[in-house]
N, C-alpha and C positions, 0 to 999 in steps of 0.2 A: 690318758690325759696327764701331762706334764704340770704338773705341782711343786710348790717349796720343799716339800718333805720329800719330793723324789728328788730332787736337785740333790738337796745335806744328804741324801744315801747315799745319791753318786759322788757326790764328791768326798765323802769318807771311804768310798771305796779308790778312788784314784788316789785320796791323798795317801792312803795303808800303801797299796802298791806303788805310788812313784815315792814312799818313802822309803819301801826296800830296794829298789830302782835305785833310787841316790846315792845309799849307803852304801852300798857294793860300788855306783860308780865312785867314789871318795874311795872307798878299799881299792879299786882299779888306779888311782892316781897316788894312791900313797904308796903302794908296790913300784910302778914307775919311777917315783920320785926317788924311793930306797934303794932301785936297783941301778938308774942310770941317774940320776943328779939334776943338778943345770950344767948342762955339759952341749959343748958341739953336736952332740948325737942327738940328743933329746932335744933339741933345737930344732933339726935338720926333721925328725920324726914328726915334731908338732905344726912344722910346715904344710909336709907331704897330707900329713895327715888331715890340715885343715880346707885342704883343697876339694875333695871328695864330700867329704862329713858335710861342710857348710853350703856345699850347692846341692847334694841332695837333700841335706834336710828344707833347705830353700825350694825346692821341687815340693816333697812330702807336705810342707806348710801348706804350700798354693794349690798342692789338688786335694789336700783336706777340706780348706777354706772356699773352694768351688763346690766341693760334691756334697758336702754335708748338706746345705738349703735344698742344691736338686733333689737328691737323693729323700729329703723331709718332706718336698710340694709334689714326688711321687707316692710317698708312702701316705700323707695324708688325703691324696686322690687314689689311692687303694691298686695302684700300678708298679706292682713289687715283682712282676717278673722284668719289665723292662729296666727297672733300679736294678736289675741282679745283671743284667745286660750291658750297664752303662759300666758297673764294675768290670768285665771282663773288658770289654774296649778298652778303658784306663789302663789296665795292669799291660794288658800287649801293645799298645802303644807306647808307654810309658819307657815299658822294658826294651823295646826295639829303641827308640831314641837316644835312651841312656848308655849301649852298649855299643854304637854308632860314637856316644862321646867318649864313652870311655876309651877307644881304640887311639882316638885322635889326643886325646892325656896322654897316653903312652908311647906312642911314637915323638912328640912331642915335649915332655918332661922337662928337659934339660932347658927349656925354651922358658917352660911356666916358672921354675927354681930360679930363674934370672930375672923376672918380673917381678914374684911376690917375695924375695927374698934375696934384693941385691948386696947385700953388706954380706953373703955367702959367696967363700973361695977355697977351690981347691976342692981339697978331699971330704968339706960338709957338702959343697953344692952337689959333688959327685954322689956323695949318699944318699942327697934327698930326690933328687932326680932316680934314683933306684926304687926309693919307698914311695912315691908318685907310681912307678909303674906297678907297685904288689899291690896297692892301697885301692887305685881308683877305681878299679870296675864295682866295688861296694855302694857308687854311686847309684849302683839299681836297684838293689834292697832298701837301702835307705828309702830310695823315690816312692820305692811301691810300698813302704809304711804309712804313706798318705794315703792311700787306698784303702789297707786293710783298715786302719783309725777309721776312717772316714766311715767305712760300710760297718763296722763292729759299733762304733759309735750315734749311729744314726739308728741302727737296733738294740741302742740303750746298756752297749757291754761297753763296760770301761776297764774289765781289771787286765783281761790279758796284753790290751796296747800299751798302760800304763807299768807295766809286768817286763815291757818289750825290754830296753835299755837295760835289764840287770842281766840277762841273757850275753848280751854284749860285754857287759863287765865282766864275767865271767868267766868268759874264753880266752878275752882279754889278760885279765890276771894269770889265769892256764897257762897261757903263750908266753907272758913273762917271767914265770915262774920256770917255766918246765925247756922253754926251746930260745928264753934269753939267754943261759949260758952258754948254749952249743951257738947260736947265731947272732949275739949282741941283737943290739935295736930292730935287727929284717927279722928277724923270730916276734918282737913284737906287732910290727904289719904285719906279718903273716896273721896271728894271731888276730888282729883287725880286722882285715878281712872277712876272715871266719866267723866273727863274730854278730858281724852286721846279717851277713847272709842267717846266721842262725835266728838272728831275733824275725827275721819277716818268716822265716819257714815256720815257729812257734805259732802264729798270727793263723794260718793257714786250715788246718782243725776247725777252729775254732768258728772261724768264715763257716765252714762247711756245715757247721753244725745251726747255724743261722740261715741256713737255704743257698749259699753262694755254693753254684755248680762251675767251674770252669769252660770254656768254648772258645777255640778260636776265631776271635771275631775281630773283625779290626775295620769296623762299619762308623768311622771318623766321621760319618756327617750327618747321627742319629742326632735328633735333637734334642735330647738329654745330654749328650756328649757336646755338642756344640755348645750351650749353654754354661758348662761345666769352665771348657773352655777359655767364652767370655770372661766368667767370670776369676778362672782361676792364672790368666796372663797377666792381669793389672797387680794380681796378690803375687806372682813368682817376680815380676819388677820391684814391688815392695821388700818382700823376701830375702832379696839378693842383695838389700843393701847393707844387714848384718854383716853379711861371709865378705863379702867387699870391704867394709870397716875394717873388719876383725884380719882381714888380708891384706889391708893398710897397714896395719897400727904394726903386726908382725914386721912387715917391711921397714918400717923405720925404726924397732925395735932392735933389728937384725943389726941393726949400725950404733948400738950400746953398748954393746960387748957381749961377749958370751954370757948364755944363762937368760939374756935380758926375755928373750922368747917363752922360756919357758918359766919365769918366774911371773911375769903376765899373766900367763897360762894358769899356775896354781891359783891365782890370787881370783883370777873372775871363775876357774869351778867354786872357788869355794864362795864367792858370792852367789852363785849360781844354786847354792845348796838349798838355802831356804827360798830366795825366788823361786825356783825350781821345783821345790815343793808345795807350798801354798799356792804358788798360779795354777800351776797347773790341776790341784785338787777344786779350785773355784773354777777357771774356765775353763775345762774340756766339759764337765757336763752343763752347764753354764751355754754354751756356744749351741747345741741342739734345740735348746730351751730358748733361747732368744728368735731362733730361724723360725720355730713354729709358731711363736707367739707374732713374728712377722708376717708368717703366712695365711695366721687366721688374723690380721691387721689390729693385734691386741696391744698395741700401742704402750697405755698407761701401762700395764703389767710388766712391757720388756723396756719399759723406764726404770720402775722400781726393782726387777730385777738386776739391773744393770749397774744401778747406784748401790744396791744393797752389798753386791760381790765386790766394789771397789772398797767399799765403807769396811767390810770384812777384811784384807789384804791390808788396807792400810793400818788396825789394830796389832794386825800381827809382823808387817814388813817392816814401818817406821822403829819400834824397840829393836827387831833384827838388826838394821842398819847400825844403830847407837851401840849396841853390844859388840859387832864386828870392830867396829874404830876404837871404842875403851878397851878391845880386846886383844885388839889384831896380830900384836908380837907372840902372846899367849897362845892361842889358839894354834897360827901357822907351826910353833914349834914344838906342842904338843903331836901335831896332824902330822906334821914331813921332817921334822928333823931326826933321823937315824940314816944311819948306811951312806950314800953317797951325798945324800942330801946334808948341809953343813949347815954350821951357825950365822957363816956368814951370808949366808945363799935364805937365811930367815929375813933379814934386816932388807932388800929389797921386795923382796916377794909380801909381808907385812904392809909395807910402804903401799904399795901398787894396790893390796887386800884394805886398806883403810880409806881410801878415794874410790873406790869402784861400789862399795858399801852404800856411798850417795845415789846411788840409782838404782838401787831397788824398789822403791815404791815408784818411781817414774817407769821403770820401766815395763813395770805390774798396770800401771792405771793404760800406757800404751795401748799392751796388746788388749786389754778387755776392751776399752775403745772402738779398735779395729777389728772386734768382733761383732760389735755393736752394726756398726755401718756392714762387717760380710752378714749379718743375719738379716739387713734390709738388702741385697744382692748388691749393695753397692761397694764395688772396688776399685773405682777410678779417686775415689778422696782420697782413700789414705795412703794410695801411690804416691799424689801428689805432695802430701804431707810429707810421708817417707823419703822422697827425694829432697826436700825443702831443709828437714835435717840430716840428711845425706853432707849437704854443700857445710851447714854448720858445722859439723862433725869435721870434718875433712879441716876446714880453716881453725877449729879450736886445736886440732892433735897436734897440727905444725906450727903452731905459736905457743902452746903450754908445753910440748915434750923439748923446747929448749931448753926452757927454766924448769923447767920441772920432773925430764926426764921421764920414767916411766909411768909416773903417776902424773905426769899431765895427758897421757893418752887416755890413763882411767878418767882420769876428770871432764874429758872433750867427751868423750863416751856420756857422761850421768849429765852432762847439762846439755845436751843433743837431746838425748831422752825426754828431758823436762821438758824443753821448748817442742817435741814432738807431740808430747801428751798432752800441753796444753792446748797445742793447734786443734787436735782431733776435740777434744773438749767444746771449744766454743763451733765448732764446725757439725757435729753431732747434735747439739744442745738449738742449734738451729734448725736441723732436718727434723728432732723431735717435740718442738714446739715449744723447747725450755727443757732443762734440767735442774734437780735440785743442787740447787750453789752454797747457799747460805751455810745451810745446816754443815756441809760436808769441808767447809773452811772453819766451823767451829770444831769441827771434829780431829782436823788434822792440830788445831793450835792445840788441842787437849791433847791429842794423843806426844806430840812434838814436845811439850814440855813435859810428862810422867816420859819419855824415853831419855831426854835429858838427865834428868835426876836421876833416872835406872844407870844411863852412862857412867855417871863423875861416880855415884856410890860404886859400879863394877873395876871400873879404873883402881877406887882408890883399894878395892878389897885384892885385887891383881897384886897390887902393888906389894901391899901391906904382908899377902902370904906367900910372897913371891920373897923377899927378904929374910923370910923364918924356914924354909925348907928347900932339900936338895932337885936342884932342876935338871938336874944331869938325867936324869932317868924318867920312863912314863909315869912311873906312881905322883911323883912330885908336880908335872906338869897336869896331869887329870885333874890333884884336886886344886892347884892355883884355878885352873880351867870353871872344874865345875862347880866351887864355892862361890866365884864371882858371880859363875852366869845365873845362881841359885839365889845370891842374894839382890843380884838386880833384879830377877823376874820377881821376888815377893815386892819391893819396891815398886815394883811399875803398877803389879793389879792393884796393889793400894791405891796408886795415885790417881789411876782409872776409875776403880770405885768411888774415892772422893771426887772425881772429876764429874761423874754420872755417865761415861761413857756407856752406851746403850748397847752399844754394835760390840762392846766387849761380851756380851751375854751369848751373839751367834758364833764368834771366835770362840771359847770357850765353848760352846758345842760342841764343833767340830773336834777339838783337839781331847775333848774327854771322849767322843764317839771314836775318834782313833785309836786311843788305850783300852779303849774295851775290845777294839778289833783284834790289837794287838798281842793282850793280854788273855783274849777270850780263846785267840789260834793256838795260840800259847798254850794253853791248858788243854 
C-alpha cells in the first residue's frame, strides 16, 4: 500500500542519491570547464554531445512515462510475469532501433553539424562531426535507462536509477583527466560514451535481483507492449521538444561567437542543480504513486498528492531561484574560474545563469503536471501543450537573443515554461474536477516575497565581503559564496515562519531526513 510516509522515504532516498549524482556531475563540468575552457572545442564537444544525450534521454522519458502505469495495472492485477515480458520486449526492441539510428548519425554527421550548428566552420565543424560519430551509439544505453527506471521503479527501488548519472560523471571525469591530455576533447567522447554504457550495465544486477530474467523476445504486438506504446509516442513527441529547443538555442548561439555555446551550457547545469535535485527527489517516487491511485480511481488522494509535491518544490525552488540572481557572478567564479576557464568567460556565463534561474519553479510545476495526466494514461494533452510552447519558445529566442543575446535565449526558455505550466494547470484542474488554486497563490506571494528579502539581504552580504577579502583564490570565493548563501537562508525561514508558511514544515523534512542519511552513511 502506497502511503505519505512511503512517498518522504522514497524521495529522501532519491533525493540522497540524485544529490551525489549532481555533485559528481558539477565535478564533471568543472574538470571540463578547467581543462578545456570556452573554447572552439568545447563548443564543437557540447554540440556533438547534445545530439545523442537529448534524443535519448527523450526516448528514456517516453518509455518510463508509458511503462510505469502498465507495468503498475499489471502488478496490481497480480501479472508480474508478463510485466517481466513486456520489459524484455522494450529493451530488444528499443536496442535494435536505436542502433539502426545510430548507424545513420554516423554516416551522416557532417550533415547533422550543419543543421544544428551553422555558425560552425572549418576545423570546429570537422571536429564535431568526428565526436557525433564516437558519441552517438550511447543513444542506446541512455534509451534503455527508461526501461531499467521504469521496471526498478515500479518495484519501489529508487536508489540505484537515481545513483545512475554519477557513474557517468565518473568515467567522464576519468576520460578528462587521464586520456584529455593524450587526445584533447575525443579522449573526452571517448570517455562519454563509456560512461553512458556504464551507468545502464550498473542498472542490470539490480533488475535481476527484482525477478527481471532476460529472453529474447521481440513479440511487439503483446498488449502490454502495445499499450506501452500508445502511450509512450504522444510523451516521446512531447519529449523531443527539449533536445529540439535546446538544439535551437545552440544554433543561434553558435553565431555569438565563440564560448557562446558553452557558456549557455555552464549557466543551465548549474540551474539545473537544485531543479535537478528537488524534482527529481518529489517526482520519481511521486509518479508511481499517482498511477496507482489512478488505477484504483482514488481521485481526491492523487489531487492532494499532486498539489502537496508542487506546494513542497515551490518552498524550496522560488528562494533557489532568488539566491542564483543575487548570486550569480559569486557562485559561477567560485565553481569554473580556474585553469582555462577565465574571468572574462565568468561575466557571460553569470549573465545567461541569472535569466535561466526564472524557471525553475515553472519548470518544476510542468513536469509534475505532466505526470499528473501520464498517471491518468493520458498523453495526448500534454503533447499538445508541449507543442503550443514549442511555437512560444521558438518566436520568444528569435526576438529576445537580439536584444538580449544569450540571456534572451534563457529568458524565451523560463517564460515558455510559465505559459506551459499554466496551460497544463487549467487543463488538469478540469479533468480533475478543480484543483486547489486559492491556497497555492497565497503560498507562492508568501513564499516570493521572504525569497525577495533573502535576495537583496544575499546580494548586499556578496557585496559587502566581496570588497574586504582576496578573491583571487578558492578560500576567498567559498566564504563570499557561503556567508551570503548562509545568511539569506536564516532570512528566508524567518520570514516563512512569520509568513506561516505550512508546507515549509514538509520541506524541512525532507531536507533534515537528507542529513541524517547523509550524515548517518557517514558515520
Amino acid at each position: 500500500m502506497i502511503s505519505g510516509k512511503s512517498i518522504a522515504r522514497s524521495a529522501l532516498v532519491v533525493m540522497g542519491a540524485t544529490l551525489f549524482s549532481r555533485l559528481f556531475g558539477f565535478l564533471r563540468e568543472m574538470v571540463i570547464a578547467g581543462k578545456f575552457g570556452l573554447t572552439g572545442d568545447t563548443d564543437a564537444y557540447l554540440v556533438a554531445f547534445t545530439v545523442p544525450s537529448t534524443v535519448a534521454l527523450a526516448v528514456a522519458g517516453a518509455v518510463s512515462a508509458g511503462f510505469i502505469p502498465v507495468l503498475n495495472s499489471y502488478f496490481v492485477s497480480g501479472e508480474r510475469e508478463d510485466a517481466n515480458r513486456i520489459a524484455n520486449i522494450l529493451i530488444n526492441v528499443i536496442s535494435a532501433a536505436m542502433l539502426v539510428l545510430s548507424v545513420l548519425a554516423m554516416l551522416n554527421s557532417r550533415v547533422l553539424v550543419s543543421i544544428l550548428a551553422p555558425g560552425f566552420e572549418g576545423d570546429t565543424a570537422v571536429l564535431a562531426a568526428d565526436l557525433i560519430r564516437i558519441m552517438f551509439p550511447a543513444v542506446i544505453f541512455v534509451s534503455l535507462m527508461g526501461v531499467a527506471s521504469g521496471f526498478l521503479n515500479s518495484h519501489q527501488h529508487f536508489l540505484f536509477p537515481a545513483l545512475g548519472p554519477s557513474i557517468t560523471s565518473i568515467v567522464i571525469i576519468g576520460a578528462a583527466l587521464v586520456l584529455g591530455p593524450v587526445m584533447g576533447i575525443k579522449g573526452l567522447a571517448v570517455g562519454t560514451m563509456a560512461g553512458f554504457a556504464c551507468q545502464f550495465l550498473f542498472q542490470v544486477p539490480v533488475m535481476y535481483r527484482k525477478g527481471f530474467r532476460y529472453r529474447p523476445d521481440f513479440a511487439v504486438m503483446h498488449p502490454g507492449v502495445v499499450r506501452v506504446f500508445k502511450l509512450m509516442v504522444p510523451v516521446l513527441a512531447a519529449s523531443m521538444a527539449p533536445p529540439i529547443m535546446m538544439l535551437f538555442e545552440r544554433g543561434l548561439a553558435s553565431k555569438l561567437g565563440e564560448g557562446s555555446i558553452s557558456a549557455l551550457n555552464y549557466a543551465y547545469r548549474l540551474m539545473q542543480l537544485p531543479l535537478g535535485l528537488f524534482l527529481m527527489a518529489v517526482s520519481v517516487p511521486l509518479f508511481p504513486a499517482l498511477s496507482s491511485f489512478a488505477a484504483r480511481k482514488e481521485f481526491s488522494r492523487l489531487k492532494e498528492t499532486l498539489i502537496k509535491g508542487i506546494s513542497v518544490l515551490a518552498v524550496i525552488l522560488i528562494p533557489a531561484s532568488a539566491g542564483l540572481i543575487a548570486l550569480n557572478v559569486p557562485i559561477v567564479r567560485l565553481l569554473f574560474e580556474r585553469g582555462a576557464f577565465r574571468a572574462e568567460d565568468t561575466v557571460p556565463t553569470a549573465y545567461a545563469l541569472a535569466v535561466y534561474a526564472v524557471a525553475l519553479l515553472p519548470l518544476a510545476v510542468r513536469d509534475i503536471f505532466k505526470r499528473g495526466f501520464y498517471a491518468l494514461q493520458d498523453t495526448m494533452t500534454p503533447v499538445a501543450v508541449t507543442a503550443g510552447a514549442l511555437v512560444i519558445n521558438i518566436g520568444l529566442d528569435l526576438a529576445l537573443v537580439r536584444i538580449m543575446g544569450i540571456g534572451g535565449l534563457a529568458l524565451g526558455a523560463a517564460l515558455s515554461a510559465l505559459a506551459e505550466a499554466a496551460a497544463l494547470y487549467m487543463l488538469l484542474k478540469g479533468r480533475l474536477g478543480g484543483l486547489p488554486g486559492k491556497h497555492f497563490v497565497v503560498l507562492l506571494l508568501k513564499i516570493t516575497a521572504a525569497s525577495a528579502v533573502m535576495g537583496v539581504l544575499a546580494y548586499s552580504a556578496g557585496g559587502i565581503i566581496g570588497a574586504r577579502i582576496d578573491l583571487t583564490g578558492s578560500t576567498g570565493r567559498l566564504i563570499q559564496v557561503g556567508i551570503s548563501v548562509a545568511a539569506g537562508f536564516l532570512v528566508y525561514v524567518a520570514a516563512v515562519l512569520l509568513l506561516r508558511v505550512q508546507e515549509v514544515r514538509e520541506a524541512a523534512g525532507m531536507l533534515k531526513g537528507l542529513i541524517k542519511k547523509v550524515t548517518g552513511r557517514s558515520a
